[in-house]
CHARMM-style PDB file with segment names, atoms N, HN, CA, C and O in Angstrom:
ATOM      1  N   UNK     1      42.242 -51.086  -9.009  1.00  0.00      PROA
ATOM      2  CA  UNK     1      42.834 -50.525  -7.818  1.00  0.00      PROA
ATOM      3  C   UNK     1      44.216 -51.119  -7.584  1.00  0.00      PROA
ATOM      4  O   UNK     1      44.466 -52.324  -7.601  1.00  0.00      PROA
ATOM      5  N   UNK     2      45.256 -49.939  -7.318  1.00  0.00      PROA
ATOM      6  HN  UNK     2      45.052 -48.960  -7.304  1.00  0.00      PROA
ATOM      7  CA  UNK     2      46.394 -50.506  -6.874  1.00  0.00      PROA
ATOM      8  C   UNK     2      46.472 -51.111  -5.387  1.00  0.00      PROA
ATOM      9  O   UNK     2      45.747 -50.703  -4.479  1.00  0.00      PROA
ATOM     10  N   UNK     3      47.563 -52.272  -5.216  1.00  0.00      PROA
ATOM     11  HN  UNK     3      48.152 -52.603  -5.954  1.00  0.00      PROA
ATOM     12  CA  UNK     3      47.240 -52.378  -3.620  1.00  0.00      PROA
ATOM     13  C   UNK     3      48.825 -52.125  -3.261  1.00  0.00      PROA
ATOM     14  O   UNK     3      49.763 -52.828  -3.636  1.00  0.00      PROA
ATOM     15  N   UNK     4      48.883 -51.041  -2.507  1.00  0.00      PROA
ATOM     16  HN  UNK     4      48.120 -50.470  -2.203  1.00  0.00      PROA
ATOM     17  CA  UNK     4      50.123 -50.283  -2.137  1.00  0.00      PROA
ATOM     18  C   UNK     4      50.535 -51.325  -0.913  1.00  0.00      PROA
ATOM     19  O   UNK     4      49.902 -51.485   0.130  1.00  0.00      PROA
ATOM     20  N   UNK     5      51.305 -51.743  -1.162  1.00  0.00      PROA
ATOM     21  HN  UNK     5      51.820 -51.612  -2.009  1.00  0.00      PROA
ATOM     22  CA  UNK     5      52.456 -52.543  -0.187  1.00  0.00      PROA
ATOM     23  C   UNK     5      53.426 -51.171   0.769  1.00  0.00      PROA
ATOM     24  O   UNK     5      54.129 -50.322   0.221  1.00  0.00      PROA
ATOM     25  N   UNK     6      53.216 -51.287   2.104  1.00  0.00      PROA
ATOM     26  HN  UNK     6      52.645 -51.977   2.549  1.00  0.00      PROA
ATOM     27  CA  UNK     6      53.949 -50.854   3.055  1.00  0.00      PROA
ATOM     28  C   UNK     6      55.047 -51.338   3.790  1.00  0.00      PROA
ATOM     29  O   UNK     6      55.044 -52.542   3.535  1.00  0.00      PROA
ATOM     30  N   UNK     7      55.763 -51.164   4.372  1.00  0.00      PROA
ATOM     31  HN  UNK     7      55.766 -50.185   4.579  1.00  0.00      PROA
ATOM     32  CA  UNK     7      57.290 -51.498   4.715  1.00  0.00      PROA
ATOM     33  C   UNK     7      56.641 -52.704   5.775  1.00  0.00      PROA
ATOM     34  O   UNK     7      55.444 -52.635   6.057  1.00  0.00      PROA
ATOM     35  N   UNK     8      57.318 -53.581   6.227  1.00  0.00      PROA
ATOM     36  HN  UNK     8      58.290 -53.637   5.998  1.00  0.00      PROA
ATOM     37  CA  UNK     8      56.849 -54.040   7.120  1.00  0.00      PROA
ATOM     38  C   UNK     8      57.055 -54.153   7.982  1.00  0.00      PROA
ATOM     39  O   UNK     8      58.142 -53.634   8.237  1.00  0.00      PROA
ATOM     40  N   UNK     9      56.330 -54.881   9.286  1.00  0.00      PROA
ATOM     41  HN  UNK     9      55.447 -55.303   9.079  1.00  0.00      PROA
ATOM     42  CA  UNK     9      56.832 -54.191  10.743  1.00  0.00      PROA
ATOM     43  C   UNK     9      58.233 -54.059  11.663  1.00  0.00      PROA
ATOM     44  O   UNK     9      58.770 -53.153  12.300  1.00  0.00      PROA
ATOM     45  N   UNK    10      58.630 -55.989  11.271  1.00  0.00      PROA
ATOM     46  HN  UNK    10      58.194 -56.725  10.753  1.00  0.00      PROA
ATOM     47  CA  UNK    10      59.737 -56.267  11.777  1.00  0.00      PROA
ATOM     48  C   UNK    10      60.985 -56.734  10.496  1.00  0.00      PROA
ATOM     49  O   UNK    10      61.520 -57.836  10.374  1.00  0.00      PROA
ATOM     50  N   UNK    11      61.120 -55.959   9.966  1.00  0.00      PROA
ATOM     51  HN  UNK    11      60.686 -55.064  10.064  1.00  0.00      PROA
ATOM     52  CA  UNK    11      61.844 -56.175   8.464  1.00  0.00      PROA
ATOM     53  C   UNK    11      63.196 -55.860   9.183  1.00  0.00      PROA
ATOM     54  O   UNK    11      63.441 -54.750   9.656  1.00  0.00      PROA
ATOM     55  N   UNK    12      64.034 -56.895   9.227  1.00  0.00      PROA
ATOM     56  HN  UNK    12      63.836 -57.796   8.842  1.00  0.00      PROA
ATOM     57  CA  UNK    12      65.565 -56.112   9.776  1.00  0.00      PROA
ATOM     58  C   UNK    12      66.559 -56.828   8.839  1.00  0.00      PROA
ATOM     59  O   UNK    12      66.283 -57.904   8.308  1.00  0.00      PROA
ATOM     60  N   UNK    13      67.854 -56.113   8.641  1.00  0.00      PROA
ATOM     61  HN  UNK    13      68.078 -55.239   9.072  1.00  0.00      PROA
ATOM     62  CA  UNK    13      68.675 -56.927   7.463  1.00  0.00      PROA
ATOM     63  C   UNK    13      69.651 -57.661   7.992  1.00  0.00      PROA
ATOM     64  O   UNK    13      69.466 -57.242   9.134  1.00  0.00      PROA
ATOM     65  N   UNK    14      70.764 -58.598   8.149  1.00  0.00      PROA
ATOM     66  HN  UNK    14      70.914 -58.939   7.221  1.00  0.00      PROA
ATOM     67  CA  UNK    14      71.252 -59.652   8.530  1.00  0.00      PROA
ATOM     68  C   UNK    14      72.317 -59.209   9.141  1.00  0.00      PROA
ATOM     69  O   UNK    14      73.032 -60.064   9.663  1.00  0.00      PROA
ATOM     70  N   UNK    15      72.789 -57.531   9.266  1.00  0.00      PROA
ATOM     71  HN  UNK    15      72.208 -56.836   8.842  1.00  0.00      PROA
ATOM     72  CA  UNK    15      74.148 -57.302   9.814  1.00  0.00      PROA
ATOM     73  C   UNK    15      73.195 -56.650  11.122  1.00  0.00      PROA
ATOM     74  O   UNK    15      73.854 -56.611  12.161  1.00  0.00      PROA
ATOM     75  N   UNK    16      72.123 -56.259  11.231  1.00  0.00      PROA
ATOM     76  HN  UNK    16      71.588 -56.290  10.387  1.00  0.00      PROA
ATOM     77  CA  UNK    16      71.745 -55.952  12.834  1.00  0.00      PROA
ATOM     78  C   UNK    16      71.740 -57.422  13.730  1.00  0.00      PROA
ATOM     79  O   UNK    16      72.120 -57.604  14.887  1.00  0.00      PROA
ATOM     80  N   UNK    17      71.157 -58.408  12.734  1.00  0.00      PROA
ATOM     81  HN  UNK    17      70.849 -58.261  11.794  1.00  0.00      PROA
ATOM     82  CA  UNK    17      70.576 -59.429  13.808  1.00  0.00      PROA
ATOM     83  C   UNK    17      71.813 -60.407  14.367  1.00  0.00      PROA
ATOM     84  O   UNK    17      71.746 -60.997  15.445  1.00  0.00      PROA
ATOM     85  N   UNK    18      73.021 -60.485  13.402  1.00  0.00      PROA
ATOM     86  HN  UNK    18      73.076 -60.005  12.527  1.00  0.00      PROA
ATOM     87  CA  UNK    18      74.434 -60.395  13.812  1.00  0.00      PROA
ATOM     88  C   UNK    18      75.186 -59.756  15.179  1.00  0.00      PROA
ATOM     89  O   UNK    18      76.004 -60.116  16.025  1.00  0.00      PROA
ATOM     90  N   UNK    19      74.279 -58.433  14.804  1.00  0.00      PROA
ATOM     91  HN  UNK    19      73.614 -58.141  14.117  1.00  0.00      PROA
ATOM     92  CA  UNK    19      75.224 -57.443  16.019  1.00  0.00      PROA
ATOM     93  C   UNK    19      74.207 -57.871  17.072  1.00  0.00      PROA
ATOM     94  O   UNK    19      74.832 -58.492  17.931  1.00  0.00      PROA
ATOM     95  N   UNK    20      73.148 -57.822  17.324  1.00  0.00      PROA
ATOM     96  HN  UNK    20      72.640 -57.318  16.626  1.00  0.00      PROA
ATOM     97  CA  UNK    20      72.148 -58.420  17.682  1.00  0.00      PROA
ATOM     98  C   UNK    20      72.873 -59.559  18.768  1.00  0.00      PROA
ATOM     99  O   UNK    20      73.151 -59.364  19.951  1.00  0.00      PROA
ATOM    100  N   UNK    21      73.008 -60.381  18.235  1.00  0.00      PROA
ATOM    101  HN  UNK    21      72.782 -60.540  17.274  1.00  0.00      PROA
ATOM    102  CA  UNK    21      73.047 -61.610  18.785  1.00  0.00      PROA
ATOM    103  C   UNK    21      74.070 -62.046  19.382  1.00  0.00      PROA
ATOM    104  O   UNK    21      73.994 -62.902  20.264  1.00  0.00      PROA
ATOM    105  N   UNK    22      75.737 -61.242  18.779  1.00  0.00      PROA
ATOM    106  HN  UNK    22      75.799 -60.547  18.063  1.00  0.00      PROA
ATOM    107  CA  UNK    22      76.930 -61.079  19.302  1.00  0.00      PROA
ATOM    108  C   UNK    22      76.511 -60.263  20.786  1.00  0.00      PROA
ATOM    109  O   UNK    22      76.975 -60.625  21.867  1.00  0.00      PROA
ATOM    110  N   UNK    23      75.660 -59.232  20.653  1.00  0.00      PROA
ATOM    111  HN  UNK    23      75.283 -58.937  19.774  1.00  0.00      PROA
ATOM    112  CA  UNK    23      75.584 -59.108  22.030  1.00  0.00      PROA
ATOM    113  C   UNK    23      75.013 -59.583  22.958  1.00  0.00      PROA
ATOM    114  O   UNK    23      75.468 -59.667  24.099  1.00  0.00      PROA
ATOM    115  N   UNK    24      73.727 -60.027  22.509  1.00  0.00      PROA
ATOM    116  HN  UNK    24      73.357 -59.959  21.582  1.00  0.00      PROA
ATOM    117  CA  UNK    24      73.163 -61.056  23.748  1.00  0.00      PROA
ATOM    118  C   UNK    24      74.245 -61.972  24.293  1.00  0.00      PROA
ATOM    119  O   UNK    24      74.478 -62.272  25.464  1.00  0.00      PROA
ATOM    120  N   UNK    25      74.980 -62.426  22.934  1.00  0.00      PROA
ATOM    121  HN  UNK    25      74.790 -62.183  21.983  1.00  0.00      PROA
ATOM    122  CA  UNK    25      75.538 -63.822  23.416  1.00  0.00      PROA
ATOM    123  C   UNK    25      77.154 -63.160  24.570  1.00  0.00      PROA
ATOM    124  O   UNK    25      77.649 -63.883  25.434  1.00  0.00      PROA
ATOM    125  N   UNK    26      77.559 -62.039  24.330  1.00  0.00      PROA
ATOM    126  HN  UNK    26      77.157 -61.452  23.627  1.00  0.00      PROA
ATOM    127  CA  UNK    26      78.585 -61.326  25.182  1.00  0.00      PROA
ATOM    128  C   UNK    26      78.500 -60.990  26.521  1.00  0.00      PROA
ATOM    129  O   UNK    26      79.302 -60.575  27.358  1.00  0.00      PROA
ATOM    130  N   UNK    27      76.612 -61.447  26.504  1.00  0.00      PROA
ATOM    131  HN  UNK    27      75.960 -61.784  25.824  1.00  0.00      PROA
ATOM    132  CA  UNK    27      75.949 -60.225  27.689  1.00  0.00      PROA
ATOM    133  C   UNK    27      75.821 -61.604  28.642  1.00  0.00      PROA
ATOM    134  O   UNK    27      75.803 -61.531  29.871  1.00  0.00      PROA
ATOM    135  N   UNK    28      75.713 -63.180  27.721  1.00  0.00      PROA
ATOM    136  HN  UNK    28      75.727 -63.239  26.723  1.00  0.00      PROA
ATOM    137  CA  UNK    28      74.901 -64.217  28.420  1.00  0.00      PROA
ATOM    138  C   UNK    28      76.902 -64.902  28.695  1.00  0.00      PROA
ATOM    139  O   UNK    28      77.540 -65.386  29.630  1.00  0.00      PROA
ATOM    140  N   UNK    29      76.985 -64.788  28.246  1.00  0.00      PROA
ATOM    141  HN  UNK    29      76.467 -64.395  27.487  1.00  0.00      PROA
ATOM    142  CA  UNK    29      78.910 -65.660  28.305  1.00  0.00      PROA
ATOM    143  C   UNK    29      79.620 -64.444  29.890  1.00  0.00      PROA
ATOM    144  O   UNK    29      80.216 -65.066  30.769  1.00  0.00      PROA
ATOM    145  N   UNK    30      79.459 -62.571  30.119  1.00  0.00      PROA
ATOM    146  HN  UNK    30      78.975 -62.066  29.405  1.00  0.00      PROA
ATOM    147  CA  UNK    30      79.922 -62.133  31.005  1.00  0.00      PROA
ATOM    148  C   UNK    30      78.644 -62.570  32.289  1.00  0.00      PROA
ATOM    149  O   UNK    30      79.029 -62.338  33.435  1.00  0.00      PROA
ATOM    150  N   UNK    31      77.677 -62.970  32.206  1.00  0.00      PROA
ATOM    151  HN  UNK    31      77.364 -63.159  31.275  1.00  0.00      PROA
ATOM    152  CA  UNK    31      76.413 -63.390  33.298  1.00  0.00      PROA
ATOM    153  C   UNK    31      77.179 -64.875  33.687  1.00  0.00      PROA
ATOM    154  O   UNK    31      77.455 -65.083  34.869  1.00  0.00      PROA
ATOM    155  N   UNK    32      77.488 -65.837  32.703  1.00  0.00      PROA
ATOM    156  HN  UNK    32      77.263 -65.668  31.743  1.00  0.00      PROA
ATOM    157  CA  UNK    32      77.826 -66.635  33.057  1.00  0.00      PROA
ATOM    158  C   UNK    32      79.432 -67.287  33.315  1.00  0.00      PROA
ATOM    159  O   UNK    32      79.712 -68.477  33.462  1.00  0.00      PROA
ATOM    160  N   UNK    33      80.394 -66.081  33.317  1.00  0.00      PROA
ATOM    161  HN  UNK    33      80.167 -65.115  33.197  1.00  0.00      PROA
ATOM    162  CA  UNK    33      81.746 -66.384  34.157  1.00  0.00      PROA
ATOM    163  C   UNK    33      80.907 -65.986  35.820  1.00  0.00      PROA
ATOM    164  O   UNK    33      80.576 -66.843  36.640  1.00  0.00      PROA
ATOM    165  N   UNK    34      80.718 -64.518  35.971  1.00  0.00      PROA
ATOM    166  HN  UNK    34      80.987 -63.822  35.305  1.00  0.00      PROA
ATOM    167  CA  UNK    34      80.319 -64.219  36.723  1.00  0.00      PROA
ATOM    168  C   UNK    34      79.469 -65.242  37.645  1.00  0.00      PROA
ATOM    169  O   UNK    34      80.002 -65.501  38.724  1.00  0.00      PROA
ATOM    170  N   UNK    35      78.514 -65.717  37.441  1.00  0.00      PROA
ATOM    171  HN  UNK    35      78.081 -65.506  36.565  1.00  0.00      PROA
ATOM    172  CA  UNK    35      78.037 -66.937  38.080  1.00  0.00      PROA
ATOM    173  C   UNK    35      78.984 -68.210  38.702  1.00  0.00      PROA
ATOM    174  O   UNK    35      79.023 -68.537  39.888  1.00  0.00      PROA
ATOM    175  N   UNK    36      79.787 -68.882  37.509  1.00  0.00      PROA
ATOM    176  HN  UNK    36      79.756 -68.617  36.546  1.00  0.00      PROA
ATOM    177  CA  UNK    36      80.691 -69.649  38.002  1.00  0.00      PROA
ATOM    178  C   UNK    36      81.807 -68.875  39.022  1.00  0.00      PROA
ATOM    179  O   UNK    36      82.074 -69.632  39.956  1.00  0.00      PROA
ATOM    180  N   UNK    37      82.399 -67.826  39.095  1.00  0.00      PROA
ATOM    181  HN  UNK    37      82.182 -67.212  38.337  1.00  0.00      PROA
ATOM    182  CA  UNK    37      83.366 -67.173  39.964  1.00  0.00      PROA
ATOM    183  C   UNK    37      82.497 -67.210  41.087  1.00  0.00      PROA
ATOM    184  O   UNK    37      83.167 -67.269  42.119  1.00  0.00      PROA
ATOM    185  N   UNK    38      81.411 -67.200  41.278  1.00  0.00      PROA
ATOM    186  HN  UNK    38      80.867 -67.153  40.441  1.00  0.00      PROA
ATOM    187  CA  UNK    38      80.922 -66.615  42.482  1.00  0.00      PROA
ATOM    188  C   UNK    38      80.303 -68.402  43.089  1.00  0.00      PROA
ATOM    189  O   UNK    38      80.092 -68.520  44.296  1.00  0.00      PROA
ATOM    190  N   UNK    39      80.156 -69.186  42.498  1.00  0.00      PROA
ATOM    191  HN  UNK    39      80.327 -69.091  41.518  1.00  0.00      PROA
ATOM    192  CA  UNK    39      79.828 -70.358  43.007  1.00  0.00      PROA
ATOM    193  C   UNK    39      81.650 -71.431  43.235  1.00  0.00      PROA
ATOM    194  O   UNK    39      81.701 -72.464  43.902  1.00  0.00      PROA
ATOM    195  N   UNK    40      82.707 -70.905  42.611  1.00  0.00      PROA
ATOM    196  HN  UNK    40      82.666 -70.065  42.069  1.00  0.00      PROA
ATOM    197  CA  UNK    40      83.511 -71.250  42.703  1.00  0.00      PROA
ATOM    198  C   UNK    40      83.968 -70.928  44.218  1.00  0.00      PROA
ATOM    199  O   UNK    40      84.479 -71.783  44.941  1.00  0.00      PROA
ATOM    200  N   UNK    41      83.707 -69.501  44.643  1.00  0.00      PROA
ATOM    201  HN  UNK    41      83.292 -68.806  44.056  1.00  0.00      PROA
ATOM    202  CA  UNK    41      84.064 -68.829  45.648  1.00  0.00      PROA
ATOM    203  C   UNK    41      83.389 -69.853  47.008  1.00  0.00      PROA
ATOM    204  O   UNK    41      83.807 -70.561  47.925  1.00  0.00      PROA
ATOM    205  N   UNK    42      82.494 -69.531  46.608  1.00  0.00      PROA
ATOM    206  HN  UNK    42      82.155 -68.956  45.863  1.00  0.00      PROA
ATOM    207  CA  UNK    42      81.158 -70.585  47.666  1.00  0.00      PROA
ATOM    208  C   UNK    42      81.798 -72.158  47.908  1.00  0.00      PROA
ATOM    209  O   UNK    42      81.709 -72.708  49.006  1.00  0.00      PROA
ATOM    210  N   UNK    43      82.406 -72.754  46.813  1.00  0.00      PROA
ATOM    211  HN  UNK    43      82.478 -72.307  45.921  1.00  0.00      PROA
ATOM    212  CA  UNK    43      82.406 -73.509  47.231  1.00  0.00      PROA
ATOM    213  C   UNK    43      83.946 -73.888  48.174  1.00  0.00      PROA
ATOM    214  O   UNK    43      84.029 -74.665  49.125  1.00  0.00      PROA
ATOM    215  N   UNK    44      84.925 -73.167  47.630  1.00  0.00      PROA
ATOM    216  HN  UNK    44      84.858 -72.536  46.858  1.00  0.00      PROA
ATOM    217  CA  UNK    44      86.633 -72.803  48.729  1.00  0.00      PROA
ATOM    218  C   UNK    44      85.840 -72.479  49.840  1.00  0.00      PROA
ATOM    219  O   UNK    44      85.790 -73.381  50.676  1.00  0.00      PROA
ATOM    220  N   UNK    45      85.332 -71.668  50.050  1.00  0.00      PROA
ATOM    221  HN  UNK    45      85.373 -70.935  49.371  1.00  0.00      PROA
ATOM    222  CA  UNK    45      85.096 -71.363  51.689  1.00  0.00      PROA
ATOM    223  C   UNK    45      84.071 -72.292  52.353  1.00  0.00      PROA
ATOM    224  O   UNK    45      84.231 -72.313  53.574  1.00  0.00      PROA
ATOM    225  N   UNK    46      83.088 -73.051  51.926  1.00  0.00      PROA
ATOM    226  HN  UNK    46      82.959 -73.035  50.934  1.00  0.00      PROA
ATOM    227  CA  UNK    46      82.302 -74.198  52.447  1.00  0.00      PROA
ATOM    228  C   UNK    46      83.409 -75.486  52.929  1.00  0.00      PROA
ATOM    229  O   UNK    46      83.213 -76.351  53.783  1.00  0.00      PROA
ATOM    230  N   UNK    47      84.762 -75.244  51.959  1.00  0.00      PROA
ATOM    231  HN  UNK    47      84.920 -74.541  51.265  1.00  0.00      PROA
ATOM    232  CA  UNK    47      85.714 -76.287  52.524  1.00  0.00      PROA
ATOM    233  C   UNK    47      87.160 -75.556  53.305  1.00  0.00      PROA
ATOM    234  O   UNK    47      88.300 -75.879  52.973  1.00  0.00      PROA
ATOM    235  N   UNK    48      86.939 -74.810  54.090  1.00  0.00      PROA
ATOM    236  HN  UNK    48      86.013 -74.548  54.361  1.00  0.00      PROA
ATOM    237  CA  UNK    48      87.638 -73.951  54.558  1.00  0.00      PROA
ATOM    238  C   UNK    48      87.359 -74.669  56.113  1.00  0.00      PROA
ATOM    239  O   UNK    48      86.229 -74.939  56.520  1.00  0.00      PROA
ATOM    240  N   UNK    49      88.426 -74.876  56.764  1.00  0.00      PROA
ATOM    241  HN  UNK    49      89.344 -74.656  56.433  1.00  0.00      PROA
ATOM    242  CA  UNK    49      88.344 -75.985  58.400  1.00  0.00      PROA
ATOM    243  C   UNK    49      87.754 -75.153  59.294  1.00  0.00      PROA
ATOM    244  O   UNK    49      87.478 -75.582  60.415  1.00  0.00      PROA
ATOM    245  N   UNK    50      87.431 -73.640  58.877  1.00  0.00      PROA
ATOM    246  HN  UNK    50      87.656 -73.291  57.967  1.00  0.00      PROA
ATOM    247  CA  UNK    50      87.042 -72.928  60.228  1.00  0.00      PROA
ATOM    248  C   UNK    50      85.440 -72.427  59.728  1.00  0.00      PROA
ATOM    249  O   UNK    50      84.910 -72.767  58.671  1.00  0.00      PROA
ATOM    250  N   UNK    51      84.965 -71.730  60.551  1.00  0.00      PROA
ATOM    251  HN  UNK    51      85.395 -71.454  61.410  1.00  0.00      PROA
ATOM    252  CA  UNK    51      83.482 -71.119  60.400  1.00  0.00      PROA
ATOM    253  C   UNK    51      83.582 -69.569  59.467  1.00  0.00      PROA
ATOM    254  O   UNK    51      84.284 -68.809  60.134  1.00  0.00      PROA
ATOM    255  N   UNK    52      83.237 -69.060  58.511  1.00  0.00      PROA
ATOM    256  HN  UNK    52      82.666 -69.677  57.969  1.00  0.00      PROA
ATOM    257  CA  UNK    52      83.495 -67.694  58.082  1.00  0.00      PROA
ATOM    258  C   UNK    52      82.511 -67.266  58.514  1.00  0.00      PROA
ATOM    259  O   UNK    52      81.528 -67.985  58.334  1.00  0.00      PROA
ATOM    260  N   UNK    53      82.305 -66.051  59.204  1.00  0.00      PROA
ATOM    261  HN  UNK    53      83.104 -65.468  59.350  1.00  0.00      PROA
ATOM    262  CA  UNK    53      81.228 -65.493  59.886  1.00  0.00      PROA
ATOM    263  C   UNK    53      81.251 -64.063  58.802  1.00  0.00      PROA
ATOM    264  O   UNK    53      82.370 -63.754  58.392  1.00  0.00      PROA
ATOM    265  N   UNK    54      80.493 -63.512  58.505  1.00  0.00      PROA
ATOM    266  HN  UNK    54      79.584 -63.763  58.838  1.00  0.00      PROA
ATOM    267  CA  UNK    54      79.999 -61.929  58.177  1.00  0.00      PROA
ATOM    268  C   UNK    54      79.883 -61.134  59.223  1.00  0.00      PROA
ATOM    269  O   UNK    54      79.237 -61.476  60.213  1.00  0.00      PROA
ATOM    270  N   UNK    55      80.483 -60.003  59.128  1.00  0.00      PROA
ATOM    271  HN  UNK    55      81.008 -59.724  58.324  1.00  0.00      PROA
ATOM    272  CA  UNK    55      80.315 -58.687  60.216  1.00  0.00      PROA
ATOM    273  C   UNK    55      78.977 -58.285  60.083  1.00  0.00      PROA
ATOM    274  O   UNK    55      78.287 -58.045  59.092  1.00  0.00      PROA
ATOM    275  N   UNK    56      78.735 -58.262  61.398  1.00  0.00      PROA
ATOM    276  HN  UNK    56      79.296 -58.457  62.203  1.00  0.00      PROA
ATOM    277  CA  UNK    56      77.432 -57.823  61.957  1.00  0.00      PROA
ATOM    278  C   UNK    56      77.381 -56.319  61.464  1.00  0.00      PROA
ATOM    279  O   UNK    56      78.325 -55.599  61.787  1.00  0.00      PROA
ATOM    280  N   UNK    57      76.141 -55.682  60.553  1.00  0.00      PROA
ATOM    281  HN  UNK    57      75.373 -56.267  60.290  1.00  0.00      PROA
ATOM    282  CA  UNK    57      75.970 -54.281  60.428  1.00  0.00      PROA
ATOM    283  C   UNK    57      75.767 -53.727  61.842  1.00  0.00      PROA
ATOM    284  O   UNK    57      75.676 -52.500  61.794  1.00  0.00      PROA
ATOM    285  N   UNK    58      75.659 -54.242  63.150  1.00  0.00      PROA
ATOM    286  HN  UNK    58      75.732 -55.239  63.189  1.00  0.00      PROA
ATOM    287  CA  UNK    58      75.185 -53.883  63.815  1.00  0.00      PROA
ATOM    288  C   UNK    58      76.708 -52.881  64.847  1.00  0.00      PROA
ATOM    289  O   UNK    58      77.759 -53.514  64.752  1.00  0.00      PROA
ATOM    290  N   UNK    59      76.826 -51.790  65.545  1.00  0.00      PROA
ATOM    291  HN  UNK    59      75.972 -51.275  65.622  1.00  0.00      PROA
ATOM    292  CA  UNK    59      77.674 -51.730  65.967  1.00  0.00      PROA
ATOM    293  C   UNK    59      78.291 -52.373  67.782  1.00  0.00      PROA
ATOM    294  O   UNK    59      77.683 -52.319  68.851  1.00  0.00      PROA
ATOM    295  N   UNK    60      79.307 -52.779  67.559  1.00  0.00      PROA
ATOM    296  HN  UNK    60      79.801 -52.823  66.690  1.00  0.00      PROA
ATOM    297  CA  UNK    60      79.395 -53.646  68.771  1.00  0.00      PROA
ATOM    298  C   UNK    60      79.473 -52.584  70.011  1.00  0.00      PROA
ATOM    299  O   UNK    60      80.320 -51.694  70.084  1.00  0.00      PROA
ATOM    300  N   UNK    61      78.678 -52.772  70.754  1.00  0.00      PROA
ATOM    301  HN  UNK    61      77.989 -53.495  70.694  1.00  0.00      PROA
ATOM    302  CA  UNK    61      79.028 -51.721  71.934  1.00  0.00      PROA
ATOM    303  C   UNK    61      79.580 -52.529  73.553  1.00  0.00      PROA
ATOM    304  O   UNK    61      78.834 -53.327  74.120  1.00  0.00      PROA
ATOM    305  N   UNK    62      80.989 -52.153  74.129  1.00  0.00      PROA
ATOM    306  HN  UNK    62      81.595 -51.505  73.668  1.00  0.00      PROA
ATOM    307  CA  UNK    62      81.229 -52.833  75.265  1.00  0.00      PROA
ATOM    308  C   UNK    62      81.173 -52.290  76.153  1.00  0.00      PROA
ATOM    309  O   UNK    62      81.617 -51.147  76.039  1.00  0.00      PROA
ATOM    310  N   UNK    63      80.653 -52.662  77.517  1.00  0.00      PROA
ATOM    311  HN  UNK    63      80.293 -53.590  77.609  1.00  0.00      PROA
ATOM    312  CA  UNK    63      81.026 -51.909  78.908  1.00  0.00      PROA
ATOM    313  C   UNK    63      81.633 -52.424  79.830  1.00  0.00      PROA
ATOM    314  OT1 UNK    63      81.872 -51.776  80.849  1.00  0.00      PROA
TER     315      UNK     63
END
């Protein structure tokens, strides 16, 4: 009896796992400027002499 060999499951050749990995690593390097810009931000306005308040979604009504 022959024993027929089939392709196998996760068989990939060395220029996907390249492209592969250039992008994770493009996807994990733009996650992580993004992170630092936004903790950079956080931290100028925590040393800012006044209070920064956020606008209320709410609408102000006067009488």
């Amino acid at each position: 009896m022959k024993r027929r060999r089939g392709r196998r499951w996760l068989q990939y050749n060395l220029r996907t796992l390249l492209v592969l990995v250039t992008l994770v690593g493009a996807g994990a390097g733009y996650y992580a400027a993004q992170t630092r810009d936004y903790y950079a931000e956080q931290e100028a306005i925590a040393q800012l002499p006044f209070q920064v308040v956020a606008p209320s979604k709410q609408p102000r009504i006067y009488c």
